[in-house]
C-alpha positions as CSV (number, residue, x, y, z in Angstrom):
1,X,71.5,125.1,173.1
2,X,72.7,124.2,176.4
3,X,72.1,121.8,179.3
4,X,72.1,122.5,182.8
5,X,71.5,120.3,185.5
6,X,69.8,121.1,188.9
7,X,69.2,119.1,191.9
8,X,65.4,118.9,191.1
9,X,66.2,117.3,187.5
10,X,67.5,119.8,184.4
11,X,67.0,122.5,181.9
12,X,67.6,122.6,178.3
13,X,68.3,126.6,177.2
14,X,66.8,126.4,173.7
15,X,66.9,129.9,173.2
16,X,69.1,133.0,175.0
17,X,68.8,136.4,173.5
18,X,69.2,140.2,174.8
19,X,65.3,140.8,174.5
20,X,64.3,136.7,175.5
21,X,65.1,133.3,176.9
22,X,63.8,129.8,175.9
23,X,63.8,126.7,178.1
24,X,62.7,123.5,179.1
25,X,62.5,122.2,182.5
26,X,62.4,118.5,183.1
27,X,61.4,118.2,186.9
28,X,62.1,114.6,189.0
29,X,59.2,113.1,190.2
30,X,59.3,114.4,194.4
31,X,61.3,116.9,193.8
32,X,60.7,120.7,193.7
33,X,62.3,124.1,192.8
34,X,63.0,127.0,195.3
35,X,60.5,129.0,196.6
36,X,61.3,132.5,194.7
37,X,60.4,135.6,193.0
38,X,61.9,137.6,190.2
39,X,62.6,140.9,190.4
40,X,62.5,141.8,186.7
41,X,61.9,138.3,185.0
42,X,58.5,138.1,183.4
43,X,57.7,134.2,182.6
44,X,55.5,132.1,180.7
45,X,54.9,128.3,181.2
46,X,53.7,125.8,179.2
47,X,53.2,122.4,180.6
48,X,54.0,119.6,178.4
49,X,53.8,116.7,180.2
50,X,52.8,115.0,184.0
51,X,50.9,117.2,187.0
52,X,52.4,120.4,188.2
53,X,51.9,121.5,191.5
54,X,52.6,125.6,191.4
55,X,52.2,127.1,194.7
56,X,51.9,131.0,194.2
57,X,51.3,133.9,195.7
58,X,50.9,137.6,194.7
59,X,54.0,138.6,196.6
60,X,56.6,137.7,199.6
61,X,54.4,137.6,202.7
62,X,50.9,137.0,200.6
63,X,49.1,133.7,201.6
64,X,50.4,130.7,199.4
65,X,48.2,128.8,197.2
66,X,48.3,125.7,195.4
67,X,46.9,125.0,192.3
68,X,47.6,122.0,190.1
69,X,48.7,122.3,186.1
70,X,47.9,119.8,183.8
71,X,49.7,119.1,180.4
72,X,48.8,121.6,178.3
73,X,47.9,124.0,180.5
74,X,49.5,127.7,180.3
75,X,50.3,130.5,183.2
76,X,52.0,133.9,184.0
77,X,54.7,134.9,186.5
78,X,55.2,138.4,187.2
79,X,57.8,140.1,188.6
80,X,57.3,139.8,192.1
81,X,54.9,136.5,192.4
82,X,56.2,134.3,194.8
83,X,56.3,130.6,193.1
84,X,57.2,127.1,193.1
85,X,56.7,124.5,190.6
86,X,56.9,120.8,192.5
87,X,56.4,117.7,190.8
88,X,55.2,115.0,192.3
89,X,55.0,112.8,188.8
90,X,57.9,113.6,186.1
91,X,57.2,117.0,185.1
92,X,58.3,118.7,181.5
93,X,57.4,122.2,180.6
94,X,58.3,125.0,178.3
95,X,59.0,128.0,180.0
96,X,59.6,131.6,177.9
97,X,60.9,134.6,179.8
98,X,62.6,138.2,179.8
99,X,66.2,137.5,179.1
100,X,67.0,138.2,183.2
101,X,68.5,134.5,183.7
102,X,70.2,135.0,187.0
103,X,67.2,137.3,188.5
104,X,66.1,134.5,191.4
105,X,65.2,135.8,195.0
106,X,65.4,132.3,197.1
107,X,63.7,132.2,200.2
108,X,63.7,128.8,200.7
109,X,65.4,125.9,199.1
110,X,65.2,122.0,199.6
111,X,69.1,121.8,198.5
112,X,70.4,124.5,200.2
113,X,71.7,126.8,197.6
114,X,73.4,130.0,197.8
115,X,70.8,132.6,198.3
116,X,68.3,130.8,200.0
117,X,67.3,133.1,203.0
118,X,66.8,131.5,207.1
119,X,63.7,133.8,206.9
């Protein structure tokens, strides 16, 4: 188990195997992560605790929605959904994935991280 801390708040790795990946995400109240898409990463989220706001769309250039997740509410990311989970209570949810850790397309980031595109 490992900790890793993010701008937007931190993840706990629970789990990391060659077939799938465990983790939690504890999100800061008025912060958000990138807005991104996976190319091979299959996720499932559980939310645990607070108000999620996901903003999604089927793919990069798709309209965005919002919708809001409440504790104990459950979704699917596919490879190639465009998403971003913002909090803007403390969020904490249980994500399960595809083992691809590292598989993030940015395309726009509040923190300026590497790999965030201008477009």
């Amino acid at each position: 188990m490992r900790r890793v801390d993010k701008p937007w708040g931190h993840e706990i790795i629970w789990a990391e195997t060659d077939r799938y990946a465990g983790k939690l995400l504890h999100i800061a109240a008025g912060h958000a992560l990138s807005l991104q898409y996976h190319e091979r990463k299959a996720e499932s989220i559980y939310v645990l605790s607070g108000r999620l706001h996901l903003h999604h769309a089927s793919a990069p250039g798709e309209p965005v929605s919002v919708r809001v997740v409440e504790a104990g509410d459950a979704f699917d990311i596919v490879p190639g959904m465009l998403h971003r989970f913002e909090a803007r209570e403390p969020v904490v949810l249980v994500e399960v994935s595809t083992p691809e850790l590292d598989d993030v397309v940015r395309l726009d980031d509040r923190y300026g991280r590497e790999g965030t595109s201008e477009a």
